[in-house]
ZAMI-667675 format. One record per residue: x, y, z of N, C-alpha, C, CB in turn; residue number from 1. Coordinates in nm, 4 decimals, always signed. Glycine has a CB too. Layout:
N
{{X, Y, Z}, {X, Y, Z}, {X, Y, Z}, {X, Y, Z}, NUM},
...
END
This chain:
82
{{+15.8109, +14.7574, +15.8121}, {+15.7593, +14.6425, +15.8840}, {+15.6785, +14.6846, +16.0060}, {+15.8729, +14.5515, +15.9257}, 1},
{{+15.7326, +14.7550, +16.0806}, {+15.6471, +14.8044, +16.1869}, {+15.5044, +14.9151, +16.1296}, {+15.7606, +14.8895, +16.2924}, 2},
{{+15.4989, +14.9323, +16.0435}, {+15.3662, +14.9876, +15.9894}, {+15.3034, +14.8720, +15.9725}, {+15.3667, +15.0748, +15.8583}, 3},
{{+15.3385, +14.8268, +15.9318}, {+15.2652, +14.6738, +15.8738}, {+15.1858, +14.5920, +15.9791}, {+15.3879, +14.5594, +15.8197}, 4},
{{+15.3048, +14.6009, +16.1103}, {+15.2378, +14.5461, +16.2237}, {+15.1346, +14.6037, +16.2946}, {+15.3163, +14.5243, +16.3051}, 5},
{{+15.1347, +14.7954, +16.3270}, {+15.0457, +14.9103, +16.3782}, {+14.9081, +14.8666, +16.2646}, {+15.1326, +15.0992, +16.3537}, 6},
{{+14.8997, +14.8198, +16.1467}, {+14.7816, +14.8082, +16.0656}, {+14.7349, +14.7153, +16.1131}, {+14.7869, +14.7970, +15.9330}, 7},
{{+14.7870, +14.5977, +16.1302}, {+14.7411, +14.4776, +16.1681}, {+14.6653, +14.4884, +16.2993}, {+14.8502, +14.3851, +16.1746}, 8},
{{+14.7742, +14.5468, +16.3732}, {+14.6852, +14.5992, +16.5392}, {+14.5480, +14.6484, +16.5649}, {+14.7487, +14.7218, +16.6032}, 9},
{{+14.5598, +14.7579, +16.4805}, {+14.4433, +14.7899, +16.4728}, {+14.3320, +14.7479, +16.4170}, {+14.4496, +14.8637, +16.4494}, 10},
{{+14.3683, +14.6603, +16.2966}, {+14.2504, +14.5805, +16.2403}, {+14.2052, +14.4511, +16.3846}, {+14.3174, +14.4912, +16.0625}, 11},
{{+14.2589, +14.4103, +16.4227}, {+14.2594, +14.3236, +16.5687}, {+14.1517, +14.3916, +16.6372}, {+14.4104, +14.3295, +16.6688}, 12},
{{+14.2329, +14.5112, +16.6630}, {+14.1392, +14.5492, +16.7575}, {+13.9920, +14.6291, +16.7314}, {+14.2154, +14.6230, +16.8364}, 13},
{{+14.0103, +14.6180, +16.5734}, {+13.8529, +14.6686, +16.5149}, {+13.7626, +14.5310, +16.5427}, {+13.8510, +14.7153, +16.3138}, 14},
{{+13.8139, +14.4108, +16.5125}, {+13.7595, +14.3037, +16.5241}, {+13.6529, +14.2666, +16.6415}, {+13.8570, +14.2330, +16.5219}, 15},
{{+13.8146, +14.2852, +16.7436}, {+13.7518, +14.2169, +16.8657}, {+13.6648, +14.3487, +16.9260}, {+13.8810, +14.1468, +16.9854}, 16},
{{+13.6969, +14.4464, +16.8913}, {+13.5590, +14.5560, +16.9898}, {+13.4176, +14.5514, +16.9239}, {+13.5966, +14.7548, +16.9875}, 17},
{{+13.4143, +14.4886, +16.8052}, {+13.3188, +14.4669, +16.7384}, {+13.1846, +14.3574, +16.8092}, {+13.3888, +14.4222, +16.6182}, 18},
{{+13.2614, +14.2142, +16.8374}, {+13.2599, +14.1534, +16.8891}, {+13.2117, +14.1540, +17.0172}, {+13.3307, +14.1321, +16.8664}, 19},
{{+13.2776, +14.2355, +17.1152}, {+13.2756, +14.2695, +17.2357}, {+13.1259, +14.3373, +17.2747}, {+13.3953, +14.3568, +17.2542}, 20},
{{+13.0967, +14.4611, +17.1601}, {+13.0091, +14.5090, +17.1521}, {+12.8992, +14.4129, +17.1423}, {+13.0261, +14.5880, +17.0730}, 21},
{{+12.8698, +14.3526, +17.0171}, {+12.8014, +14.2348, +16.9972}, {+12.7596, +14.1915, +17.1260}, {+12.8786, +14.1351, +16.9276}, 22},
{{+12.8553, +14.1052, +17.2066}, {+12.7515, +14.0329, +17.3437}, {+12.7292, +14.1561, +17.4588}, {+12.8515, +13.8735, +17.4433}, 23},
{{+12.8373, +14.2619, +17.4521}, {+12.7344, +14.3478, +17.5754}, {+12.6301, +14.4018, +17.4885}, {+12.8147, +14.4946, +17.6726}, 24},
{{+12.6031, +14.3865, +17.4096}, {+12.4259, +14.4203, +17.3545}, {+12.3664, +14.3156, +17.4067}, {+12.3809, +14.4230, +17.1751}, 25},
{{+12.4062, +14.2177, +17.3788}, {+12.3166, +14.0565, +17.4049}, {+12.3040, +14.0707, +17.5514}, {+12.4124, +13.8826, +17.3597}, 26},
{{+12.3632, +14.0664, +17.6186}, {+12.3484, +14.1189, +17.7817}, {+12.2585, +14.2013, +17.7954}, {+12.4627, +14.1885, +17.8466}, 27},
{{+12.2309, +14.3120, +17.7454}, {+12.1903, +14.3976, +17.7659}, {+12.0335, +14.3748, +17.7548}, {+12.2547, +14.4800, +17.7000}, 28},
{{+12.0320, +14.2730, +17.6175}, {+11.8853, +14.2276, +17.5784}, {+11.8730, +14.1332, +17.6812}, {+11.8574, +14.1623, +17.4231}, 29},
{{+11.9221, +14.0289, +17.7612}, {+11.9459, +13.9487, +17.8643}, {+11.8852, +13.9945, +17.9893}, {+12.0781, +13.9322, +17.8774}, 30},
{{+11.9302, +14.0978, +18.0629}, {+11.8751, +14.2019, +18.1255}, {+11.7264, +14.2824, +18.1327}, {+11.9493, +14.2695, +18.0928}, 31},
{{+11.7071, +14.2924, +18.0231}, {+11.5826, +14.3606, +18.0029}, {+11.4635, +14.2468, +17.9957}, {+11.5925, +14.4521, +17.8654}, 32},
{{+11.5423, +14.1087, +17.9491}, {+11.4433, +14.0107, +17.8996}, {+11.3688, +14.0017, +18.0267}, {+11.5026, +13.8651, +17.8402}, 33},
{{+11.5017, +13.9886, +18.1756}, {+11.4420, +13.9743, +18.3247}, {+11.3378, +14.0485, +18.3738}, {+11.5329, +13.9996, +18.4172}, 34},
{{+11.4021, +14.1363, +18.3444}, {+11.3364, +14.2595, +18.4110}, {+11.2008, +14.3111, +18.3851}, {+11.4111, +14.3642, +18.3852}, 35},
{{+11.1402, +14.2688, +18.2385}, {+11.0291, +14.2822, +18.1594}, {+10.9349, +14.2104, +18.1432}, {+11.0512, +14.2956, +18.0694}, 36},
{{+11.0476, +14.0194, +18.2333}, {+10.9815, +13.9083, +18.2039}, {+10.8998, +13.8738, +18.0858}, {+10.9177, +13.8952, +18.2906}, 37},
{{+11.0061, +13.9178, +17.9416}, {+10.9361, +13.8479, +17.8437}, {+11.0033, +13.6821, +17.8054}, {+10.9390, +13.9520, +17.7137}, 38},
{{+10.9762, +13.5898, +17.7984}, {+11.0025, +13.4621, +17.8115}, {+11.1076, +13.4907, +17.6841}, {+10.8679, +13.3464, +17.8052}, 39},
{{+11.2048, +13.3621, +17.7200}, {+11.2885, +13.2982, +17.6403}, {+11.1958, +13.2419, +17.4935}, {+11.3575, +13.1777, +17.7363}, 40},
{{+11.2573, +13.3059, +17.4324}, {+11.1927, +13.2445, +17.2383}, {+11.0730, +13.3615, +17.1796}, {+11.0674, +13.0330, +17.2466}, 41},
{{+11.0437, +13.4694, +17.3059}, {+10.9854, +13.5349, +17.2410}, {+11.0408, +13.6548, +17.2014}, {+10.8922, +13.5416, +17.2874}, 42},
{{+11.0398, +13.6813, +17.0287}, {+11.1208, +13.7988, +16.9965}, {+11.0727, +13.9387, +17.0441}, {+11.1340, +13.8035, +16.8535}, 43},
{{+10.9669, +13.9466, +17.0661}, {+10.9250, +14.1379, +17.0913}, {+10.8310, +14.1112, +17.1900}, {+10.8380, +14.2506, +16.9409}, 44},
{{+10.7802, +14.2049, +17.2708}, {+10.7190, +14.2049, +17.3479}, {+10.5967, +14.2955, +17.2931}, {+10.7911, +14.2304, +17.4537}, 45},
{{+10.4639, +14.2896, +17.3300}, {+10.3258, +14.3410, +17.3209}, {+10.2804, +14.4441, +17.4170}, {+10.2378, +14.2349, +17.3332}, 46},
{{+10.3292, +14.4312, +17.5601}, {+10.3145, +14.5250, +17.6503}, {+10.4529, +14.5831, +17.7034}, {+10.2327, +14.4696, +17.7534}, 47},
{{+10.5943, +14.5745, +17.6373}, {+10.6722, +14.6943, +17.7452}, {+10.7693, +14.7258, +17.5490}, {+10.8207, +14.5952, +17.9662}, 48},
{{+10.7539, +14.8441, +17.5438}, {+10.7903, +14.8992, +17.4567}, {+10.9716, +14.9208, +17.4603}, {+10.7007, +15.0116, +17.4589}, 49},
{{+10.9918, +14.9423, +17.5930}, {+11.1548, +14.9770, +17.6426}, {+11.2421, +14.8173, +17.5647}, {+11.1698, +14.9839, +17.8823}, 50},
{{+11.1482, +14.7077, +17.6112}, {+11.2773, +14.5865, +17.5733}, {+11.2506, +14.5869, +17.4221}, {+11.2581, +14.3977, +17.6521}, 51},
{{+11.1604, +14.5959, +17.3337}, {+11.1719, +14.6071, +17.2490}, {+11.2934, +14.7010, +17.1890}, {+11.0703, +14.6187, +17.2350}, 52},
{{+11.2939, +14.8098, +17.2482}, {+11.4175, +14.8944, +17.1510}, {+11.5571, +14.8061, +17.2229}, {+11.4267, +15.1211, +17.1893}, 53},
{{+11.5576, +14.7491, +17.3118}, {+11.6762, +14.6707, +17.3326}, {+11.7325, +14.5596, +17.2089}, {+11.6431, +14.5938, +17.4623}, 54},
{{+11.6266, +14.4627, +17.1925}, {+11.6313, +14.3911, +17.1268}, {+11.6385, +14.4082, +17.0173}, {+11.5778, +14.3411, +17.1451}, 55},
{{+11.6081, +14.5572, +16.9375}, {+11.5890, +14.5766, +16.8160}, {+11.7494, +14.6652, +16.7901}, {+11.4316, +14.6562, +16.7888}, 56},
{{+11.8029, +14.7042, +16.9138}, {+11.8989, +14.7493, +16.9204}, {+12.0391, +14.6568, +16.8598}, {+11.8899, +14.7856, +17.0455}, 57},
{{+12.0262, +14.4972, +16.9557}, {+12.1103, +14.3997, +16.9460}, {+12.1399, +14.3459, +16.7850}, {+12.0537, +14.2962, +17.0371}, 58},
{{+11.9545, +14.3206, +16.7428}, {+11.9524, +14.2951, +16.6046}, {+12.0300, +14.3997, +16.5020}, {+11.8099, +14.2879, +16.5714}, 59},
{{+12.0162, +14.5054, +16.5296}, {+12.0701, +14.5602, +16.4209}, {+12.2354, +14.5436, +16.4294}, {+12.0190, +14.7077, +16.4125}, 60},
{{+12.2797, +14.5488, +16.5512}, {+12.3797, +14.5221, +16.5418}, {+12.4501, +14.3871, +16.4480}, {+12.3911, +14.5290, +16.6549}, 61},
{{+12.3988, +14.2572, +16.4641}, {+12.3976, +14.1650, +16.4356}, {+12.3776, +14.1314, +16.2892}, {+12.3347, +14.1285, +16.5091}, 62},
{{+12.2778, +14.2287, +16.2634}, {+12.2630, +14.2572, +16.0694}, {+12.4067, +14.3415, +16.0243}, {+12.0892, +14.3942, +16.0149}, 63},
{{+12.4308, +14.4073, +16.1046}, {+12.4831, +14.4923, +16.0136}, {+12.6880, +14.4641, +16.0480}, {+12.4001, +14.6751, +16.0534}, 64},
{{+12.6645, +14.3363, +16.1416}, {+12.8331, +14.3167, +16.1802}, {+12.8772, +14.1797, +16.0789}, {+12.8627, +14.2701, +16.3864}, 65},
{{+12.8084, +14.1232, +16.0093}, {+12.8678, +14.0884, +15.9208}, {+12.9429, +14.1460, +15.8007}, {+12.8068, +14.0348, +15.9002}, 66},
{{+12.8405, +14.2422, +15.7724}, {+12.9197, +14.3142, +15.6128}, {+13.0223, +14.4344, +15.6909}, {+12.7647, +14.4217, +15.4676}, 67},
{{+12.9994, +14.4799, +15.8064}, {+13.1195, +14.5448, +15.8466}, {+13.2495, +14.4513, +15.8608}, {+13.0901, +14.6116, +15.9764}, 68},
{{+13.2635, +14.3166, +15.9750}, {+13.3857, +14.3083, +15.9466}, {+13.4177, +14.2319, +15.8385}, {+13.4452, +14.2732, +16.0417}, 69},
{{+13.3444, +14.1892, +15.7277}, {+13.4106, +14.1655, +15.6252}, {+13.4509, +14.2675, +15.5018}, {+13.3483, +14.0734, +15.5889}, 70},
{{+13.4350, +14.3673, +15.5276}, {+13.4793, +14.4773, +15.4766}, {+13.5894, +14.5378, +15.5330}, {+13.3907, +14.5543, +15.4721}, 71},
{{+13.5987, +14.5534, +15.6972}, {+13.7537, +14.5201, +15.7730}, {+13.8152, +14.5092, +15.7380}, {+13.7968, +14.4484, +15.8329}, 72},
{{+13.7542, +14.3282, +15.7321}, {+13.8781, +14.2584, +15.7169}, {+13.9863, +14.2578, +15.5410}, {+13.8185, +14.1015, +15.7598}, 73},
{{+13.9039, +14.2720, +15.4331}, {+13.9481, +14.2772, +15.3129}, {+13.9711, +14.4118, +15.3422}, {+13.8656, +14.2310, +15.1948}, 74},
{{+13.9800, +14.5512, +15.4004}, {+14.0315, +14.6546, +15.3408}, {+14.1817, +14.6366, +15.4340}, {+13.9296, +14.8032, +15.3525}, 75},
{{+14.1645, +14.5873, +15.5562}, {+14.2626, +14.5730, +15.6649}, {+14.3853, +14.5001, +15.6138}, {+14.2015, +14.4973, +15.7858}, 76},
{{+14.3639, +14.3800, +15.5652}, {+14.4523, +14.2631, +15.4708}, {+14.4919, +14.3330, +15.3639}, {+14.3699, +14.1258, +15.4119}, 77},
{{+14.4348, +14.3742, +15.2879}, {+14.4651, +14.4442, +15.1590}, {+14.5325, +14.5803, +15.1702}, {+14.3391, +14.4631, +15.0832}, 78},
{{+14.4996, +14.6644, +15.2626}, {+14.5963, +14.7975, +15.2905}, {+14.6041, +14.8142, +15.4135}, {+14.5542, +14.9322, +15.2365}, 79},
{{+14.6833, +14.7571, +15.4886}, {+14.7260, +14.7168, +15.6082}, {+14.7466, +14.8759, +15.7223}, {+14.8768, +14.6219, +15.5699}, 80},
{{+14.8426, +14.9630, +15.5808}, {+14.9214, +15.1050, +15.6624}, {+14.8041, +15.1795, +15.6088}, {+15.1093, +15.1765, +15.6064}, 81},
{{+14.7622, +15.2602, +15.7438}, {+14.6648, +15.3650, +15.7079}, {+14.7288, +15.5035, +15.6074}, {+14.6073, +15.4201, +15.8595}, 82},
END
């Protein structure tokens, strides 16, 4: 039982750092948006190359955190004890 629970924990906490990560990227693109003054709604910028890799940074994250935690989560549920 207590394996059971240490699996679970850690799937938790794969979750939520996932997550976590997720908006300090978004911050991060938040930040740069200021600082670069590229307006709200515009995805890339034409003259500062730096917020671009921010933003392209966030996105990928964002593509690629769906099929991670649902892969998590079904391997986490399904074999709980490492």
């Amino acid at each position: 039982m207590a394996d059971l629970c240490r699996g679970l924990q850690v799937l938790l906490v794969n979750v939520v750092g996932t997550v976590v990560l997720s908006f300090w990227a978004g911050g991060r693109v938040g930040g740069a948006r200021v600082k670069f003054k590229v307006p709200f709604g515009q995805m890339y910028s034409t003259k500062h190359d730096l917020f671009n890799y921010y933003q392209r940074g966030h996105q990928h994250i964002l593509e690629h955190m769906t099929l991670f935690l649902s892969m998590s989560l079904i391997g986490g549920l399904k074999w709980p004890v490492g």
